[in-house]
C-alpha positions as CSV (number, residue, x, y, z in Angstrom):
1,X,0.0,0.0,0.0
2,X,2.8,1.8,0.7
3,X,4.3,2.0,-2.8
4,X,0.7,2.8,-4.3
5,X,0.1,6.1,-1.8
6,X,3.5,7.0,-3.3
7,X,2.9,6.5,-7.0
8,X,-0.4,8.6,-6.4
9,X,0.8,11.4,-4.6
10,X,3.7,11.7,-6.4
11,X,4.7,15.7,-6.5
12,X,1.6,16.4,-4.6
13,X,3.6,19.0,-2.8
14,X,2.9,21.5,-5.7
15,X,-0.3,20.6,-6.7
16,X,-3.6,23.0,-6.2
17,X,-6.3,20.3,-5.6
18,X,-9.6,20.8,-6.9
19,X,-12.4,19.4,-5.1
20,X,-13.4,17.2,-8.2
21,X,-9.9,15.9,-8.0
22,X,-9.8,15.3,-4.6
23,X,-12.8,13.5,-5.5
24,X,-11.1,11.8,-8.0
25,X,-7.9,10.5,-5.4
26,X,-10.5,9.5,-3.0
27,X,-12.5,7.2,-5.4
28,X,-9.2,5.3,-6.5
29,X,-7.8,5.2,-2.9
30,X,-11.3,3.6,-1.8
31,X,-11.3,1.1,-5.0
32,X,-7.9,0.0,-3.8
33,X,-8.9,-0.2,-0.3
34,X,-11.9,-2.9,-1.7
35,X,-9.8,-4.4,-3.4
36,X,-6.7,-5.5,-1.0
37,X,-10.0,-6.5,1.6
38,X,-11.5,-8.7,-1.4
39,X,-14.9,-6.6,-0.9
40,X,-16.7,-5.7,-4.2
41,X,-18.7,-2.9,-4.8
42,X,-21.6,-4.6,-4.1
43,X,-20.9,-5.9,-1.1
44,X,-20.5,-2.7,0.2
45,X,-23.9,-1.6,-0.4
46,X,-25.4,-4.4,0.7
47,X,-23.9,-4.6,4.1
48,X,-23.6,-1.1,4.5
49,X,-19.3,-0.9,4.8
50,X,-17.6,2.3,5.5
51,X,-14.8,3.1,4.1
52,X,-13.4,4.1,7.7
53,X,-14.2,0.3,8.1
54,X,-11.8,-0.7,5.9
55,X,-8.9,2.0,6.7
56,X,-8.8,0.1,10.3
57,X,-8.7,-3.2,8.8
58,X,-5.9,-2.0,6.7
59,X,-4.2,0.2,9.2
60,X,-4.2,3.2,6.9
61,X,-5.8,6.1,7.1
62,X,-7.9,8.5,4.0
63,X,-6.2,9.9,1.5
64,X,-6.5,13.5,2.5
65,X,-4.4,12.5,5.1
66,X,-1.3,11.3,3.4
67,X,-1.7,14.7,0.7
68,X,-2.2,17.1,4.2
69,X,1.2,15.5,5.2
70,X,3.2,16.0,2.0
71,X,2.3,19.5,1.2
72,X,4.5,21.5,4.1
73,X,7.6,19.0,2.9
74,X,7.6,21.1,-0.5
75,X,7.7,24.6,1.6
76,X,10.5,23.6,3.1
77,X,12.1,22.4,0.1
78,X,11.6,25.7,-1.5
79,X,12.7,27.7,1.4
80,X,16.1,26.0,1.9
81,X,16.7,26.9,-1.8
82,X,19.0,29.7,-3.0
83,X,17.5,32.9,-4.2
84,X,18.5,32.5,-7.9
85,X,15.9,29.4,-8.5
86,X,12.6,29.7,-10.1
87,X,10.6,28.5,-7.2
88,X,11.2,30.3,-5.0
89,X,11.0,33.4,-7.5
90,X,7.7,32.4,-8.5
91,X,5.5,33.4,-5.3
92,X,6.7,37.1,-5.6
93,X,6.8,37.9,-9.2
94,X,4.2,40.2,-10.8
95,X,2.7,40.1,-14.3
96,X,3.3,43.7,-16.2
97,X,0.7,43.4,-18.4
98,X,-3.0,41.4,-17.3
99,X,-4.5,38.6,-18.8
100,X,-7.2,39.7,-21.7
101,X,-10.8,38.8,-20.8
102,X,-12.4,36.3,-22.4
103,X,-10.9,32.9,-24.7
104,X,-8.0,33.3,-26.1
């Protein structure tokens, strides 16, 4: 489970999550969940089983959890870098001219 989480949340530090996508992680973390407990969809209908359920069965926790974690390891990252990189230009840089309205 380990290696999955990883493989999904790889550079998660510099991602701005979306709720749909969020929505999206949590789905595939769930599915994954099922399947390492052998429960199918249907069988969690039927018997009514959380998904907490599973996480303590599993000894994991959501996957909100694991992206809350990894998100102040790339601040630090970026704050141990020297001024010169782009990073850590990025946050204070300004735009002369503004975006035109509309599709472009």
């Amino acid at each position: 489970m380990v290696l999955a989480l990883a493989v999904l949340l790889h550079g998660s530090g510099v991602w701005c999550l979306r709720e749909d996508l969020l929505a999206k992680l949590r789905s595939f973390h769930n599915r994954c969940c099922r399947a390492m407990c052998r429960v199918t969809m249907e069988h969690t209908r039927r018997c009514r089983i959380p998904s907490e359920q599973l996480y303590r069965r599993l000894d994991i926790a959501a996957v909100e959890k694991y992206y809350r974690r990894r998100l102040p390891r790339w601040a630090g990252h970026v704050s141990r870098m020297p001024m010169d990189r782009l990073p850590l230009q990025m946050p204070a840089y300004f735009v002369a001219n503004p975006r035109v309205r509309g599709r472009t």
